[in-house]
Structure formats: structure tokens, C-alpha cells
C-alpha positions as CSV (number, residue, x, y, z in Angstrom):
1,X,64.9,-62.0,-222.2
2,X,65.4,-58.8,-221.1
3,X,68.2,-59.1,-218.2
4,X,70.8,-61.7,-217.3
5,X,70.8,-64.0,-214.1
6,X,74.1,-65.9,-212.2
7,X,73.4,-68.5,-210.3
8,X,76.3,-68.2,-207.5
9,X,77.2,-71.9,-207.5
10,X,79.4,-71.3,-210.6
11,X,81.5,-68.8,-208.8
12,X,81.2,-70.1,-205.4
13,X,84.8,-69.8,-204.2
14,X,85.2,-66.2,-203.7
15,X,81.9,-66.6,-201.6
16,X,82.6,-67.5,-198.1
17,X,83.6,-64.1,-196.7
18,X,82.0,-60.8,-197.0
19,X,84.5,-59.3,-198.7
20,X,84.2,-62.6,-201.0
21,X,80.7,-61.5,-201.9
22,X,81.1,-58.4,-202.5
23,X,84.2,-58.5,-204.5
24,X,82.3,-61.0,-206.3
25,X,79.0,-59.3,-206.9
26,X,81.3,-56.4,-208.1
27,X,82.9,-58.6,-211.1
28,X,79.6,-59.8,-211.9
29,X,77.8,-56.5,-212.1
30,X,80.4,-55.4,-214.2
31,X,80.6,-58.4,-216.7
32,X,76.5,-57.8,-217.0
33,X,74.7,-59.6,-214.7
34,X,72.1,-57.7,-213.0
35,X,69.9,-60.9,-211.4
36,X,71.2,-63.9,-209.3
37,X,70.6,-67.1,-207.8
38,X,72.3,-68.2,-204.4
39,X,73.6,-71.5,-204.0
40,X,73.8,-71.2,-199.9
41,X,74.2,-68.2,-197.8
42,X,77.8,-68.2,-195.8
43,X,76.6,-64.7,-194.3
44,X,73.9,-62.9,-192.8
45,X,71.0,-62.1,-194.9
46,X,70.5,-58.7,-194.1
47,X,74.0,-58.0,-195.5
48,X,74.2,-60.5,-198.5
49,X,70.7,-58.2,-199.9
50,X,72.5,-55.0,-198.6
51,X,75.2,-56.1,-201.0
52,X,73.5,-56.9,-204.2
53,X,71.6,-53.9,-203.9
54,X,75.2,-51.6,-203.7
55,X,75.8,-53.6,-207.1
56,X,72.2,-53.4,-208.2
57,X,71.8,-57.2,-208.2
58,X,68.4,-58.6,-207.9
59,X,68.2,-61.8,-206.1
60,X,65.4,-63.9,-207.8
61,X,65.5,-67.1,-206.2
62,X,67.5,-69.6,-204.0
63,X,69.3,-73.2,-203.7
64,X,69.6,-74.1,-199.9
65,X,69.0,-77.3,-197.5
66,X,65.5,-79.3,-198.1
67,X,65.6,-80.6,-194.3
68,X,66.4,-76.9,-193.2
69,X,63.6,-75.7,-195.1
70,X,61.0,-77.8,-194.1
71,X,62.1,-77.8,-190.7
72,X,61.2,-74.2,-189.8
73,X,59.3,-72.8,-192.9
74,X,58.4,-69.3,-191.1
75,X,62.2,-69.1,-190.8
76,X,62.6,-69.8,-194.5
77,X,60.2,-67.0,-195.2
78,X,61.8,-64.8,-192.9
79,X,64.9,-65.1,-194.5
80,X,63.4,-64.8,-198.3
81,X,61.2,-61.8,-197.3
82,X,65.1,-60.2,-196.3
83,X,66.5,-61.2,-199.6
84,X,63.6,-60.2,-201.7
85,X,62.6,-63.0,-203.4
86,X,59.4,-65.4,-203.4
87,X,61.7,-68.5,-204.7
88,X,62.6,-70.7,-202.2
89,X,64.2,-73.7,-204.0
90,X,66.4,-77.0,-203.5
91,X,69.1,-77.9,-205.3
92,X,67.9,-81.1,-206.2
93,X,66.7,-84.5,-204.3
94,X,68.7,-88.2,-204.8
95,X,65.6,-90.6,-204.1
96,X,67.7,-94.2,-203.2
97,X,64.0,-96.4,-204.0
98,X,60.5,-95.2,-205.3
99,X,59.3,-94.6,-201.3
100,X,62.0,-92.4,-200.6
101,X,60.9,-90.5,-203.7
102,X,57.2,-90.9,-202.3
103,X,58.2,-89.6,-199.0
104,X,60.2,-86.1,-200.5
105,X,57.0,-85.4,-202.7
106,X,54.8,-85.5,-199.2
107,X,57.6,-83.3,-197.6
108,X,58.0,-80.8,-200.1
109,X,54.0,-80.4,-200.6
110,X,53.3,-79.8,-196.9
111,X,56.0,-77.4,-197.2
112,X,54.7,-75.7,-200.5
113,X,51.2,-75.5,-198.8
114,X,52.5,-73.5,-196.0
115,X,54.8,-71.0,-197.8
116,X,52.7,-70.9,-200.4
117,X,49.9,-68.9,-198.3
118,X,52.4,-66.2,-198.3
119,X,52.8,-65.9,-201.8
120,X,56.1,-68.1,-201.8
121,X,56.9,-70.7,-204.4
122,X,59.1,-73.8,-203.3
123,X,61.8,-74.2,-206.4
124,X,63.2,-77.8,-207.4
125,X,66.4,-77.6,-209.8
126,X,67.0,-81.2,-211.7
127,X,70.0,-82.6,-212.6
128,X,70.1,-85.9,-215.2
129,X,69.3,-88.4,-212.4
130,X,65.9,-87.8,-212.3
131,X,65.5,-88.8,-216.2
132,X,66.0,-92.3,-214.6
133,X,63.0,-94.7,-214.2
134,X,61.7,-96.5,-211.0
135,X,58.8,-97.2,-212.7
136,X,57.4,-97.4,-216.3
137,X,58.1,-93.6,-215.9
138,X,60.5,-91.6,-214.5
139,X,61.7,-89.4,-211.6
140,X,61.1,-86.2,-213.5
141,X,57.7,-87.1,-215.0
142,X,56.7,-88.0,-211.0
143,X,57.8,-84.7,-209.9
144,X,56.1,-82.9,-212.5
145,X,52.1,-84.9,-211.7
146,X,52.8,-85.1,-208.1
147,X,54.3,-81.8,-207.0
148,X,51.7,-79.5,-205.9
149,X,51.2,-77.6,-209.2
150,X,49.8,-74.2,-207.1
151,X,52.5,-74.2,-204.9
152,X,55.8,-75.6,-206.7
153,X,57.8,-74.2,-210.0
154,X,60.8,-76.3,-211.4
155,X,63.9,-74.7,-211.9
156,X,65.2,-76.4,-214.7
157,X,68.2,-76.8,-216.4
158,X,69.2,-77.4,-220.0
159,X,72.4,-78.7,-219.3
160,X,71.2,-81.7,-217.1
161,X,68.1,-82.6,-219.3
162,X,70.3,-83.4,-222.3
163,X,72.6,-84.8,-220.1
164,X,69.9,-86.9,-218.7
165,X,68.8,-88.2,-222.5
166,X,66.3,-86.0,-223.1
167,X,65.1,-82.9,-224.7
168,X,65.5,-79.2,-222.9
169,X,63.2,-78.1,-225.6
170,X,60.7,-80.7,-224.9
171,X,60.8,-79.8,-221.1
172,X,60.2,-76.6,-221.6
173,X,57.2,-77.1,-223.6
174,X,56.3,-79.6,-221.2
175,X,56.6,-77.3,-218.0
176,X,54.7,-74.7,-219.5
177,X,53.7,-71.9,-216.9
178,X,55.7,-74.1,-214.2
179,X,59.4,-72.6,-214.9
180,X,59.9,-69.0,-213.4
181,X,63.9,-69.7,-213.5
182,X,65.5,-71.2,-216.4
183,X,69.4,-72.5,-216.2
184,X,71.2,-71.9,-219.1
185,X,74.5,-74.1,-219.0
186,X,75.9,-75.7,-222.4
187,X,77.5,-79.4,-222.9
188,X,79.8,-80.8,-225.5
189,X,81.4,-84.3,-225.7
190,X,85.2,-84.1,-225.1
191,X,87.8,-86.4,-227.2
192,X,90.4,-85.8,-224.8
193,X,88.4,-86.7,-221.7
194,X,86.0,-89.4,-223.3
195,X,82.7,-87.7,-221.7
196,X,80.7,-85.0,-222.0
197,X,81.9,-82.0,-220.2
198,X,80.0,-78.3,-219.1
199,X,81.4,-75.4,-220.8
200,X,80.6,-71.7,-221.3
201,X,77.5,-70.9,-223.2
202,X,78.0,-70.9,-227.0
203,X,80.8,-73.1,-226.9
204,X,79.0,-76.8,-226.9
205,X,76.2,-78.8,-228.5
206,X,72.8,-77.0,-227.0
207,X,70.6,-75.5,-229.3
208,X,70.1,-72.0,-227.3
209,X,68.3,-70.3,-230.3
210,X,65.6,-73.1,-229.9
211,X,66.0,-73.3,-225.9
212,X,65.6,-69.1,-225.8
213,X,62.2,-69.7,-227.9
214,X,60.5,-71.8,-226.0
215,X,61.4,-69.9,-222.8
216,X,59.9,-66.9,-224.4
217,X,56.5,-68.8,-225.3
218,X,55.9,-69.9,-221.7
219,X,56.7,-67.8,-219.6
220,X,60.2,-68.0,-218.4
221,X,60.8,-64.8,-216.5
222,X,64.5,-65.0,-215.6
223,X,67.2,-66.6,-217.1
224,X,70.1,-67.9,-215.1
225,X,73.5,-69.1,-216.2
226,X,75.2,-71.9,-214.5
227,X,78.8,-73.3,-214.6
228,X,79.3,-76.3,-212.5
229,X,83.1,-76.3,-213.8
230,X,85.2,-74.1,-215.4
231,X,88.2,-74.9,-217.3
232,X,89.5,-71.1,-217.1
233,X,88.7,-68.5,-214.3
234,X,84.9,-68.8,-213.5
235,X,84.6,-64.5,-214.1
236,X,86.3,-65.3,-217.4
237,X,83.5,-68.4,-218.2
238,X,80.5,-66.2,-217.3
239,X,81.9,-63.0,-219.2
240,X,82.2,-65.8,-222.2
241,X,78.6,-66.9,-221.6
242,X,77.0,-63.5,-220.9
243,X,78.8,-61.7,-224.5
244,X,77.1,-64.9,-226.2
245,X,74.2,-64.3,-224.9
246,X,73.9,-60.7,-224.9
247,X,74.9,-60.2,-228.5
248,X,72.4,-63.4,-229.6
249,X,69.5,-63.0,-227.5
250,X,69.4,-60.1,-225.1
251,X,66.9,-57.3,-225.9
């Protein structure tokens, strides 16, 4: 673990405006971060990259629209060749039956195939639905045998696995040589609330030690943090969960 990734999502609402993103990528490269994730582009590409470079950000991978995608891939290439990154990912897929799940599999290998002649990977981030069953196994453990394994990486994150009832540490192990991006968001149960809630790295339940390890032993190249809700300022959350990791794991 040798630098520190943001995926944008977490401070997505200073991101709609130019001046948004730059004033954000300014806070972040000052709190530490020096690698992100976008979460959806609200300007042109050519001056998002232009951007991240003023700040020194590297932009390692992407979230953006599966139908977009799929519908013009050399567009999606074009686009990801501009921003400098061979990860073009999804933010997720909410199958409503078994064939719909069937039918996104088909869709996202045809569209791995193609990119994937370019030396692109497609990117799918899960959250804890897909640790559901539809049949004696589930969502997650479909994607993983039926998603081109040449041509697809999983973007997973720790969060939503124990969130989802199983292990991140398992997963890990699991997805060996198949994770190039690794979330790092952390989950504690709240009295008040009476449910478990995100919060900054550090401060819940996750075993990150353990989580780091395993990451190291296959392969993880970059680590991301991810806040889907703050409780304070989301450049005060990160700051929290980049000083935790920095002083625990960072080389």
C-alpha cells in the first residue's frame, strides 16, 4: 500500500462545476490523496484529467452508466484513454429475477470482449445485495464463475461484504488476482439509530489490519476509500480515514 485512492462519490457535492472539481481535488491532494476513482463525470474529460494532473491526482478507475457503456464501447475507450485509466467500471447491477441477472452477465461479457482487445478491463463494484441468493448460491458467487475472468476485475468493497453477511477477508482471498481496486469503507452498529451505519475508517467494526493483508497477498494495486455518508464535512471524514490509514498501513 504505497499511495492512497478517493473514490469521488464520497465527496460528490462539490463536483458538479469546474470550479467544484478543482476546489475539490485541491482539498484532497492536500489531505493525502494522490489516486481517485470517479463516480460520473459532470464535465468534459479533457479538463477533469487536466485537473487531477494540476493536483497530481491519478485517476485509476471509474463508476459510470452500464447502458451508456455498452452502448458505444469505442466511446467508452475514448473517454478512458483521455482520463488515463484502463478501468472502466459500474457502480453496481440490481438483477429483479435470475434472467435479468443472466441477461447483464451476457451484456457485460460482450462488452469486456470488446474493450478488452484494447487492454481495457470492465470494473463491477458490489454492494450487500448481491450476497442474496436466487439460487442455491448467490449473486456474487454468479458474477464471480460467469464474468469473463480475462476481461473483468471486481471492485470490491469491504463495507458492503460485511454488510451483505459475509466475510471481506474471505472475498479477498476468494478474488485472488481479480481485484485491481479495493474500497476501503468501515461499518459499526449504531444504538441510537438501531442499524448499522458507514463511518470513517478506524472508527467501526472492520478488521483493516486483516483486510490490508490480504490485499497485499493478491495483488491489490490501489486502495480506494469510500464514504457513502458522512456524519461531519466529507473533507473532514476522508482526512479521518486517510491519518488512520496512513499512520497504520501506509509505507
Amino acid at each position: 500500500m504505497e499511495k492512497l485512492g478517493l473514490q469521488l462519490f464520497t465527496v460528490r457535492n462539490t463536483m458538479d462545476i469546474e470550479e467544484g472539481v478543482r476546489y475539490t481535488f485541491k482539498k484532497i491532494s492536500e489531505i493525502g490523496y494522490t489516486q481517485v476513482q470517479t463516480a460520473g463525470i459532470s464535465i468534459p474529460a479533457e479538463t477533469f484529467k487536466s485537473i487531477a494532473d494540476e493536483y497530481g491526482i491519478e485517476i485509476v478507475g471509474t463508476h459510470g452508466s452500464f447502458n451508456k457503456l455498452i452502448e458505444d464501447p469505442d466511446k467508452a475507450m475514448r473517454e478512458h484513454e483521455i482520463l488515463g485509466t484502463k478501468n472502466v467500471g459500474i457502480g453496481g447491477f440490481w438483477p429483479k429475477s435470475l434472467d435479468d441477472l443472466k441477461e447483464f452477465i451476457e451484456k457485460a461479457n460482450k462488452f469486456a470482449e470488446i474493450i478488452g482487445k484494447e487492454g481495457y478491463k470492465f470494473t463491477y463494484h458490489n454492494h450487500g445485495h448481491e450476497f442474496a441468493k436466487y439460487t442455491d448460491k448467490t449473486i456474487m458467487q454468479t458474477l464471480v464463475d460467469e464474468l469473463d475472468k480475462d476481461n473483468t476485475s471486481f471492485v470490491l468493497d469491504t463495507c458492503w461484504v460485511q454488510y451483505g453477511g459475509a466475510s471481506p477477508v474471505e472475498w479477498i482471498n476468494k478474488l485472488a488476482g481479480r481485484i485491481e481496486i479495493i474500497h476501503l469503507k468501515d461499518i459499526f452498529y449504531s444504538l441510537i439509530e438501531n442499524k448499522p451505519l458507514m463511518t470513517e475508517i478506524g472508527n467501526g467494526n472492520l478488521n483493516f489490519h486483516d483486510i490490508i493483508e490480504a490485499c497485499r497477498k493478491t495483488g491489490v494495486k490501489y486502495y480506494v476509500v469510500e464514504q457513502d455518508i458522512c456524519p461531519v464535512d466529507p473533507f473532514e471524514s476522508i482526512k479521518q480515514s486517510a491519518d488512520y490509514l496512513t499512520e497504520n498501513f501506509l509505507k
